[in-house]
Structures are given as structure tokens and as C-alpha cells.
KOLPAGU-979896 format. One record per residue (C-alpha): residue number from 1; residue in one letter; chain; x, y, z. Coordinates in steps of 0.001 Angstrom, whole numbers. Layout:
// residues N
<pt><num>NUM</num><residuo>A</residuo><cadena>A</cadena><px>X</px><py>Y</py><pz>Z</pz></pt>
...
// end
This chain:
// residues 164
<pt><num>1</num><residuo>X</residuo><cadena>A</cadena><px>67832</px><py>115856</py><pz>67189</pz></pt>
<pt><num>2</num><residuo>X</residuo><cadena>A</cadena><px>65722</px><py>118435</py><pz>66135</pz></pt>
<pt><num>3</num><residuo>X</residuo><cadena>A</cadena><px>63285</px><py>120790</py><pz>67833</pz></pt>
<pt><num>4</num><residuo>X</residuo><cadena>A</cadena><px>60029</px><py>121692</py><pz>66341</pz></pt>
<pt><num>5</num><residuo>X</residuo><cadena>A</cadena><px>58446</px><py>124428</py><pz>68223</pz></pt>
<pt><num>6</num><residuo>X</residuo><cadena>A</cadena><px>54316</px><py>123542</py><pz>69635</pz></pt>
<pt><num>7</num><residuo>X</residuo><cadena>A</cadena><px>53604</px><py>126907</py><pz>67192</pz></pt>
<pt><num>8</num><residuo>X</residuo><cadena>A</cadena><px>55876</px><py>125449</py><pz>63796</pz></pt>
<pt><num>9</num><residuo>X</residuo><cadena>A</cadena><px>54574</px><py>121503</py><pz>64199</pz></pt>
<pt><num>10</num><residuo>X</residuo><cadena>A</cadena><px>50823</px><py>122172</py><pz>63339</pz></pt>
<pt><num>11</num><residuo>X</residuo><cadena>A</cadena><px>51581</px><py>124526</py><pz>60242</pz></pt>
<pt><num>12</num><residuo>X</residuo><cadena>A</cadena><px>54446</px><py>122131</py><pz>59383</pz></pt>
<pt><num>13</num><residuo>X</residuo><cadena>A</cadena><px>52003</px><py>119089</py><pz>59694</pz></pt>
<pt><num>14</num><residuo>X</residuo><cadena>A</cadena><px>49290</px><py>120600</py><pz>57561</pz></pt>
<pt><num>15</num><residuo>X</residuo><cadena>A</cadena><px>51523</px><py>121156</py><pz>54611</pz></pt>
<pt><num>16</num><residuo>X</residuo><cadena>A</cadena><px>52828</px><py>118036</py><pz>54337</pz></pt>
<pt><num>17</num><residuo>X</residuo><cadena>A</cadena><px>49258</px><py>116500</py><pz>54662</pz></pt>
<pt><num>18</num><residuo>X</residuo><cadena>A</cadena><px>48099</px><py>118742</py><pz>52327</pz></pt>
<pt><num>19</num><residuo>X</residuo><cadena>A</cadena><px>50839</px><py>118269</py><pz>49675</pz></pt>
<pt><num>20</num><residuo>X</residuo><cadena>A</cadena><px>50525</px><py>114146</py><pz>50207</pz></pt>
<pt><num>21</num><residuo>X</residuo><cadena>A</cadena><px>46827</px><py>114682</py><pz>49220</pz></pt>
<pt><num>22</num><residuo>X</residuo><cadena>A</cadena><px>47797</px><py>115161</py><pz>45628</pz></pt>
<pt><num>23</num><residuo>X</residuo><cadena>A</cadena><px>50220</px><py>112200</py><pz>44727</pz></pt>
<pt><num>24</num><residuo>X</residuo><cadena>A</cadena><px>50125</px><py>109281</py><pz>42897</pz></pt>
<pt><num>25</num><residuo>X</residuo><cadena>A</cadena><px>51673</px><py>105800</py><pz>43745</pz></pt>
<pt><num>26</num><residuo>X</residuo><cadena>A</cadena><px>54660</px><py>106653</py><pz>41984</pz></pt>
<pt><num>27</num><residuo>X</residuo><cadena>A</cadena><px>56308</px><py>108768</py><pz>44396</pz></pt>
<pt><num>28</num><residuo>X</residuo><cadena>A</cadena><px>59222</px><py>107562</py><pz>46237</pz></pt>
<pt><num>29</num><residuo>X</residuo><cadena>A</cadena><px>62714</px><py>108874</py><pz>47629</pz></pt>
<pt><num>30</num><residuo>X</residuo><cadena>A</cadena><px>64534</px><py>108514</py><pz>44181</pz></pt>
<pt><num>31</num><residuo>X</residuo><cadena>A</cadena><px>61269</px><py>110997</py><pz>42577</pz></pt>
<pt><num>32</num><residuo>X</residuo><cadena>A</cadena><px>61908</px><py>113320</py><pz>45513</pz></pt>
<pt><num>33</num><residuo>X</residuo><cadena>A</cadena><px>66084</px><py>113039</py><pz>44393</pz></pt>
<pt><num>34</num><residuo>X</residuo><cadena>A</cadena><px>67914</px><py>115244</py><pz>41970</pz></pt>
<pt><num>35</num><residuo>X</residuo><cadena>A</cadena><px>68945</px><py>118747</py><pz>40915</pz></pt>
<pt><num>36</num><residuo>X</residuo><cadena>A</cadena><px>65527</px><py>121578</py><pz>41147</pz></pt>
<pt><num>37</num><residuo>X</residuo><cadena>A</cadena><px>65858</px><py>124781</py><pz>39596</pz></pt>
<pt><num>38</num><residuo>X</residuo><cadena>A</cadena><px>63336</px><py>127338</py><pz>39995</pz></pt>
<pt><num>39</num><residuo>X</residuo><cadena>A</cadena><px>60813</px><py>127863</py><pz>37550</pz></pt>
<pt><num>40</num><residuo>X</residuo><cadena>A</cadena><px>60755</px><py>131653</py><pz>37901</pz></pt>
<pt><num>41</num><residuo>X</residuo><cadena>A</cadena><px>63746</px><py>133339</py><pz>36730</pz></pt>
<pt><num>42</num><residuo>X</residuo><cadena>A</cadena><px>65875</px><py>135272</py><pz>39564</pz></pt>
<pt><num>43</num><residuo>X</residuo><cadena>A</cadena><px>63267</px><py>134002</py><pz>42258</pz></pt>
<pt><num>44</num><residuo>X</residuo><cadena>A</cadena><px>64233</px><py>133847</py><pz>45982</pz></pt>
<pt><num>45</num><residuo>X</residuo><cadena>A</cadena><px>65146</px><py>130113</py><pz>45947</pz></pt>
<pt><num>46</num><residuo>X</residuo><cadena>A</cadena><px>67261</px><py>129453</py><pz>42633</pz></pt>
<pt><num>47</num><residuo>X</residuo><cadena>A</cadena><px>68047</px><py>125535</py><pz>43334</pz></pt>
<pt><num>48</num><residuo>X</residuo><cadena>A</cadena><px>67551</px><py>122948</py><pz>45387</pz></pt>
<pt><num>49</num><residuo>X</residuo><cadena>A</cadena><px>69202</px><py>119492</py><pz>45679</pz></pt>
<pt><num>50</num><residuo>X</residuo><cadena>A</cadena><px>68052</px><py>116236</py><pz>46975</pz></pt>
<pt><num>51</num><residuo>X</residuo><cadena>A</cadena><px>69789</px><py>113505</py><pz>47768</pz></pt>
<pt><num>52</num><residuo>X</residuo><cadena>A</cadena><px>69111</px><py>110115</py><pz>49142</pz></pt>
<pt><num>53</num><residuo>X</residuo><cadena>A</cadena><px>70893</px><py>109380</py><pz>52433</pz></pt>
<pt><num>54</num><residuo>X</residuo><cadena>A</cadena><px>69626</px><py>105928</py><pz>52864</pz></pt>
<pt><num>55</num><residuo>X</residuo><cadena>A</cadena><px>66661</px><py>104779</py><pz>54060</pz></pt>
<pt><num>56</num><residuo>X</residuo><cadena>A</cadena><px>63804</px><py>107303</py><pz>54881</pz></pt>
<pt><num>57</num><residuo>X</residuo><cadena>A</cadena><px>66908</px><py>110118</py><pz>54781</pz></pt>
<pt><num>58</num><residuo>X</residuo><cadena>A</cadena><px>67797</px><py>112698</py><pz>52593</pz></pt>
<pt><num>59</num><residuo>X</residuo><cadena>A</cadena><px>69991</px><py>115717</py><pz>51948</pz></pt>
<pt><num>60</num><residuo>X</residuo><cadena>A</cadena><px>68335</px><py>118979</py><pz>51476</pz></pt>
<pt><num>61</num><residuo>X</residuo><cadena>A</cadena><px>70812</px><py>121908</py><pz>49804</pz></pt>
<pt><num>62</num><residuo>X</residuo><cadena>A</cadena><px>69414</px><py>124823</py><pz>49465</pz></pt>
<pt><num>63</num><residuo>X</residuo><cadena>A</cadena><px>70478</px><py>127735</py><pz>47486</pz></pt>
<pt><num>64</num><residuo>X</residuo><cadena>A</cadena><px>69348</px><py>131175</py><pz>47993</pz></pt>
<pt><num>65</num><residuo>X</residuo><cadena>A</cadena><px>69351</px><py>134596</py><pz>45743</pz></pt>
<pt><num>66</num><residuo>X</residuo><cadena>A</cadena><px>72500</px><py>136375</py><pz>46360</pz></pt>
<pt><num>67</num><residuo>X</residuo><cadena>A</cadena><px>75135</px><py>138362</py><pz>43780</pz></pt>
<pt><num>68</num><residuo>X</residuo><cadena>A</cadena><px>76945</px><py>137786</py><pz>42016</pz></pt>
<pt><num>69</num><residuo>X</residuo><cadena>A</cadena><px>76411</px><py>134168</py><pz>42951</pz></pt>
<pt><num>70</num><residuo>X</residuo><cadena>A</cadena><px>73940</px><py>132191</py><pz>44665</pz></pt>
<pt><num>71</num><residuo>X</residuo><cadena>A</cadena><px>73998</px><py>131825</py><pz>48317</pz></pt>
<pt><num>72</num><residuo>X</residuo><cadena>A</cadena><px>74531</px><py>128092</py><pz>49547</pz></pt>
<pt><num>73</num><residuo>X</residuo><cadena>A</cadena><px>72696</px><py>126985</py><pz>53010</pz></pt>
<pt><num>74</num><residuo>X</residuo><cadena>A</cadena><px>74639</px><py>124207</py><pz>53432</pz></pt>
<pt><num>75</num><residuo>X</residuo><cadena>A</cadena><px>73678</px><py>120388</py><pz>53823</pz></pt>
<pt><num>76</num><residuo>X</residuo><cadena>A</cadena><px>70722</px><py>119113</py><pz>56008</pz></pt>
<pt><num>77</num><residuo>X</residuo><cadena>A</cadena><px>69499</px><py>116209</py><pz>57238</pz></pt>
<pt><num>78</num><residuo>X</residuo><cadena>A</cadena><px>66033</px><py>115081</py><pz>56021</pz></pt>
<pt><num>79</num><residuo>X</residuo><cadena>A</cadena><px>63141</px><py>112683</py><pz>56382</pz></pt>
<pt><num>80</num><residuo>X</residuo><cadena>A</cadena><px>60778</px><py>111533</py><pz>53517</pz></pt>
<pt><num>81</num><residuo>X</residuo><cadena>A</cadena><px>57261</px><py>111160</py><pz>54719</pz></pt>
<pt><num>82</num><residuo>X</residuo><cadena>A</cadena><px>54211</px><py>108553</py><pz>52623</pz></pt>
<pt><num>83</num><residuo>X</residuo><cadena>A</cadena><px>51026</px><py>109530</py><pz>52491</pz></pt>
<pt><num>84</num><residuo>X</residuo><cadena>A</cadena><px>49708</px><py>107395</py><pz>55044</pz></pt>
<pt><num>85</num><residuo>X</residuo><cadena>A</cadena><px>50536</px><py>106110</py><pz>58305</pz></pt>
<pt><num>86</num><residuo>X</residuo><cadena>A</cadena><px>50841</px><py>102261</py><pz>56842</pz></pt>
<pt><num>87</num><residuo>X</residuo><cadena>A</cadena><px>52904</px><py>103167</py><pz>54243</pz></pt>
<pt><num>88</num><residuo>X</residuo><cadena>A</cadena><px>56479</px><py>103133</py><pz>53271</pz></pt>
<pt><num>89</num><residuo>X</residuo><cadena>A</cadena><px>58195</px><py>106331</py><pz>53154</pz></pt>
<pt><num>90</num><residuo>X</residuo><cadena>A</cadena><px>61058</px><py>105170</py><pz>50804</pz></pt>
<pt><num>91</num><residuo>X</residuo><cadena>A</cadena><px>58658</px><py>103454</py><pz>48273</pz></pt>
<pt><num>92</num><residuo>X</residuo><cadena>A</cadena><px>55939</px><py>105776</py><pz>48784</pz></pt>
<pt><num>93</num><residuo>X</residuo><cadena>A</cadena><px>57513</px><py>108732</py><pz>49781</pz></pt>
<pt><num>94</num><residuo>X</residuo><cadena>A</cadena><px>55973</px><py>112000</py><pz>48815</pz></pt>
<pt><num>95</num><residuo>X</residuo><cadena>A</cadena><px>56914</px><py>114814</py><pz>50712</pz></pt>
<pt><num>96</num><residuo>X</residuo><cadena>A</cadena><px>60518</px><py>115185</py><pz>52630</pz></pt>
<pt><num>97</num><residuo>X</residuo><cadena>A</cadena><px>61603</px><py>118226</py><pz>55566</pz></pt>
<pt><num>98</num><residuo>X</residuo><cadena>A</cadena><px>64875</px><py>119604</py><pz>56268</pz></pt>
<pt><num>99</num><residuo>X</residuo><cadena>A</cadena><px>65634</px><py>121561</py><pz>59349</pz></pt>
<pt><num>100</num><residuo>X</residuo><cadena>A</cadena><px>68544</px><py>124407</py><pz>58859</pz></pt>
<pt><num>101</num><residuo>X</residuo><cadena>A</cadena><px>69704</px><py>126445</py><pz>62333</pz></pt>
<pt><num>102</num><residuo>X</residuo><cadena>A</cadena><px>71796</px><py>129294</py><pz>60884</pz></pt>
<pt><num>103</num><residuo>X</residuo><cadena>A</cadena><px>72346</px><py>131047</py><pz>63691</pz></pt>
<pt><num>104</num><residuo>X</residuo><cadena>A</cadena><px>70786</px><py>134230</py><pz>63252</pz></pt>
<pt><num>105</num><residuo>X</residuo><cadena>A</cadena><px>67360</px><py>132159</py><pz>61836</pz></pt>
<pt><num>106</num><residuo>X</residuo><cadena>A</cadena><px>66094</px><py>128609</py><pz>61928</pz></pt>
<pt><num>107</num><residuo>X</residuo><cadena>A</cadena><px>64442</px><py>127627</py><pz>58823</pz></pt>
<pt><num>108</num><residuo>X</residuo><cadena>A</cadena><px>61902</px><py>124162</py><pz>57824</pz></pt>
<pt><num>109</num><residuo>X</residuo><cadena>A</cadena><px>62092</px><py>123320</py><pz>54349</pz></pt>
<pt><num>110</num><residuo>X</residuo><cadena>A</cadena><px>59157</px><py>121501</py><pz>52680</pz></pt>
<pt><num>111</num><residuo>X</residuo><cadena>A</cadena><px>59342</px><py>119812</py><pz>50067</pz></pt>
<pt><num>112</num><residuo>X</residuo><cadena>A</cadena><px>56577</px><py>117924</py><pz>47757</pz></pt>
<pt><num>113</num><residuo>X</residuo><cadena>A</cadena><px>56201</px><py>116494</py><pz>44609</pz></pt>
<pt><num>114</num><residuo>X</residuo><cadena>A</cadena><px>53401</px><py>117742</py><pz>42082</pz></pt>
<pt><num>115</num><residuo>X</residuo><cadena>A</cadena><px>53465</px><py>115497</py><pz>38627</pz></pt>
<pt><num>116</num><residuo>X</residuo><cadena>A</cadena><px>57047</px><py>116034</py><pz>37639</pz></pt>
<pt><num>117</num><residuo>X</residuo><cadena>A</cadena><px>57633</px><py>119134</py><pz>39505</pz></pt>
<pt><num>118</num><residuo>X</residuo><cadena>A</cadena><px>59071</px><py>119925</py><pz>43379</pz></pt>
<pt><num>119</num><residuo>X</residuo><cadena>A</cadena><px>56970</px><py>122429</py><pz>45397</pz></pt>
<pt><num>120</num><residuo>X</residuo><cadena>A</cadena><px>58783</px><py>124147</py><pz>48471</pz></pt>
<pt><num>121</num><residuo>X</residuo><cadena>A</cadena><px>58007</px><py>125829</py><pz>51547</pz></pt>
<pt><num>122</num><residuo>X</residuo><cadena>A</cadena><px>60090</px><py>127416</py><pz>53794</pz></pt>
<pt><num>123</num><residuo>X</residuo><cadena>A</cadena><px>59071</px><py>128983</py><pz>56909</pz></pt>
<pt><num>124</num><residuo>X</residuo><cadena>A</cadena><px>61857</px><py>131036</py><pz>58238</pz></pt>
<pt><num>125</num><residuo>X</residuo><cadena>A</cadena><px>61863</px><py>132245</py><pz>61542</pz></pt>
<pt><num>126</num><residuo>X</residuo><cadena>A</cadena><px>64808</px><py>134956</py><pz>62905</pz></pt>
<pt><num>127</num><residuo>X</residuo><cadena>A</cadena><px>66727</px><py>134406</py><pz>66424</pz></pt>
<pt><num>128</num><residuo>X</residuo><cadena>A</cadena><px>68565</px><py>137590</py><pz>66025</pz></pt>
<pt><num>129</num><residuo>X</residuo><cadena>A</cadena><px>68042</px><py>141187</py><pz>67159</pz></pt>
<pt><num>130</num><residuo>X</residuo><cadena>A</cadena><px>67015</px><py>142827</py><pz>63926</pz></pt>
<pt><num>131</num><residuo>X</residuo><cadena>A</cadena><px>63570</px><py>142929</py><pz>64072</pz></pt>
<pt><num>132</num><residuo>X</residuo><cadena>A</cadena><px>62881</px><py>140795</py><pz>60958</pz></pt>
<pt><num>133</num><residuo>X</residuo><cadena>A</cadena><px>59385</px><py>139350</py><pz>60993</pz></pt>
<pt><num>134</num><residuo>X</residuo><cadena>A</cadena><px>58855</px><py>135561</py><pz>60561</pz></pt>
<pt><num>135</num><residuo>X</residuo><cadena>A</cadena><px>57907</px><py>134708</py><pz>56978</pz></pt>
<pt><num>136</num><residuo>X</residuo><cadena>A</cadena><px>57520</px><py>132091</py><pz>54506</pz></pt>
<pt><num>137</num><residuo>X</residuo><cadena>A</cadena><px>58638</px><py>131069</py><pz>50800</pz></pt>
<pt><num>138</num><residuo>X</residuo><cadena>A</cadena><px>56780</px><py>129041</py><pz>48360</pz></pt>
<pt><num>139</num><residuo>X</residuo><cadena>A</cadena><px>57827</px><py>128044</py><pz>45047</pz></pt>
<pt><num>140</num><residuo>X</residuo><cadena>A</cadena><px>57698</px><py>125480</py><pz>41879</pz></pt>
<pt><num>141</num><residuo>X</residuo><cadena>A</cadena><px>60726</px><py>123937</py><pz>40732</pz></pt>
<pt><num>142</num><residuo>X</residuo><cadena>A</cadena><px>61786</px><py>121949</py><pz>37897</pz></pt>
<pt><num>143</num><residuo>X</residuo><cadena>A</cadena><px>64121</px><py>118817</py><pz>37520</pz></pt>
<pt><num>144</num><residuo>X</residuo><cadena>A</cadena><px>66777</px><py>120063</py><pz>36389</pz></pt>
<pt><num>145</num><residuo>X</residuo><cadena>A</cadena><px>70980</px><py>118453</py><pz>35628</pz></pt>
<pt><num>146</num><residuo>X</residuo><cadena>A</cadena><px>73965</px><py>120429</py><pz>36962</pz></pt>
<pt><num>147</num><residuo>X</residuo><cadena>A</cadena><px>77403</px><py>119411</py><pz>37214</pz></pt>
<pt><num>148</num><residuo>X</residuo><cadena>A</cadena><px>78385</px><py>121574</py><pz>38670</pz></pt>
<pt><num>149</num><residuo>X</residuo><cadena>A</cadena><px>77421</px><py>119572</py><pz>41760</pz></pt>
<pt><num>150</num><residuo>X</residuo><cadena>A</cadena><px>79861</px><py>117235</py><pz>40361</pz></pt>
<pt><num>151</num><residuo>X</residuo><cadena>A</cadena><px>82952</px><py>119085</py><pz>40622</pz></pt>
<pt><num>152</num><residuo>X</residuo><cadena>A</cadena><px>85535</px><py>119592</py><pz>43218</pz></pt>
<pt><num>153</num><residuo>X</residuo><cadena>A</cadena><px>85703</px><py>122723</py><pz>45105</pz></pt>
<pt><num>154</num><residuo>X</residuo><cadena>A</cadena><px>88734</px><py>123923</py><pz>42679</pz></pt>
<pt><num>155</num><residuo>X</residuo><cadena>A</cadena><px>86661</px><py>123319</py><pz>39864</pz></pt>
<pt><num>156</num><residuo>X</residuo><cadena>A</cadena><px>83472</px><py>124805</py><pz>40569</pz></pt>
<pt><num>157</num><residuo>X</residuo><cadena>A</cadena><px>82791</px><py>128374</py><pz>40770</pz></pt>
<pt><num>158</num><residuo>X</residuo><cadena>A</cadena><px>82668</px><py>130202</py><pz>44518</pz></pt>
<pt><num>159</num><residuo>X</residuo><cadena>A</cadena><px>79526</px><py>129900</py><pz>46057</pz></pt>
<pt><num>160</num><residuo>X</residuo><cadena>A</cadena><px>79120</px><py>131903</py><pz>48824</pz></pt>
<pt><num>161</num><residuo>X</residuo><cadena>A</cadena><px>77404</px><py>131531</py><pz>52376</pz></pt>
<pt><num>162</num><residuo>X</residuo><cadena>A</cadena><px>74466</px><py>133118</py><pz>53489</pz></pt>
<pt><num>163</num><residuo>X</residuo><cadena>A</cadena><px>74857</px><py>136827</py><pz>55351</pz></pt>
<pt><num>164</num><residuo>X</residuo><cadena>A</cadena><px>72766</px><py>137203</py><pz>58294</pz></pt>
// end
């Protein structure tokens, strides 16, 4: 189970209220689904992918900028969320998190549908000794398809992990 700190919850809250403000009725887990790529060209968060996981679940894989290839987070575990408290959040779905504990920073993904586009947030917050200052990433992201997602590990090209 995850832990949401008292400081993360409110800000974490408030942007999924905000985002579930501007949806229509035909939101739902299977919108939320599929292959995102950016829609700014080398920005911080290349891809993301969304898959359903049954029920009010989903998978959240994010990809971050790294060379020469992109940087894979890894899998998380995810919740959809409707827009109000009586609805359903498969059919209605309009916003899902994702909760990633790398280690040297934990990280809540955000992410919301806007017409045919995915918005993200991330707020990323660093457990290490660096000195690295919490921060957070926002971005617009297109459906995109990739088959790459497809492929076996032998067939696709190295992807690496993230460096702390």
C-alpha cells in the first residue's frame, strides 16, 4: 500500500479535482489507455503508457529523457478516479495516479484527459543526500501507436533505467 505524505495529499487532491472539472461523459479507463508521446519534441517526459489492469487499475510506464535512449521508470500500479463521488471510475474515469519509489526519489504521476489529449503531472520528491530540491513536471501528450511495446526484450531496442 502506498503512502501519501499529509504535505503531497492536498496538492495531489487539487489536481485531480481540477483536471476532472474539464471532462466530458466520455471519459473512461479505455480513453485514459494507450501509447502518449509528448507533444514537445525532446521534452523531459518522452512517453507514457497506460494500461488497463482491471477494474479501477491501471499501469502507468513512464519514460524519461535520457541518451542515447530514453530512460524507462518501470511499471506502476494505478487507480482511475470519476469526477464525482457517485460515479464510476471505470465508466467515468477521468483522471488516474501512479506512485513510483525509486529509491533515491518517490515520484506521483497525474494523469488527465483534455479532449483527445493526456495531461501529466509529476511531483518528484528526492530521499537521497544530494541536495536536489523537490519539483514538478507538467506536460501535454498525444495518443500515439508504438510497437515497440509489442516486442520481446530481444527484439526491442535497450532501454535503459533511470540514474539516480
Amino acid at each position: 500500500m502506498m503512502k501519501i505524505s499529509r504535505l503531497a495529499m492536498p496538492l495531489l487532491s487539487a489536481a485531480i479535482a481540477l483536471g476532472a472539472l474539464s471532462f466530458g461523459a466520455s471519459a473512461s479507463v479505455a480513453s485514459l489507455s494507450g501509447n502518449w508521446a509528448s507533444v514537445v519534441p525532446n521534452g523531459p517526459i518522452p512517453e507514457i503508457l497506460v494500461t488497463p489492469a482491471g477494474g479501477t487499475k491501471v499501469t502507468v510506464e513512464v519514460f524519461g529523457q535520457c541518451e542515447p535512449t530514453n530512460c524507462d521508470w518501470g511499471k506502476a500500479p494505478g487507480s482511475t478516479y470519476s469526477p464525482t463521488v457517485s460515479g464510476n471510475p471505470v465508466n467515468d474515469a477521468v483522471a488516474a495516479t501512479a506512485y513510483y519509489q525509486q529509491g533515491f526519489a518517490k515520484r506521483f504521476v497525474v494523469l488527465r484527459q483534455s479532449g483527445p489529449d493526456l495531461v501529466y503531472e509529476i511531483y518528484s520528491a528526492f530521499e537521497d543526500s544530494s541536495g536536489r530540491n523537490s519539483y514538478i513536471l507538467s506536460g501535454r501528450m498525444h495518443r500515439v501507436m508504438r510497437l515497440i511495446h509489442l516486442m520481446t526484450p530481444a527484439m526491442a531496442p535497450a532501454i535503459q533505467k533511470p540514474n539516480p
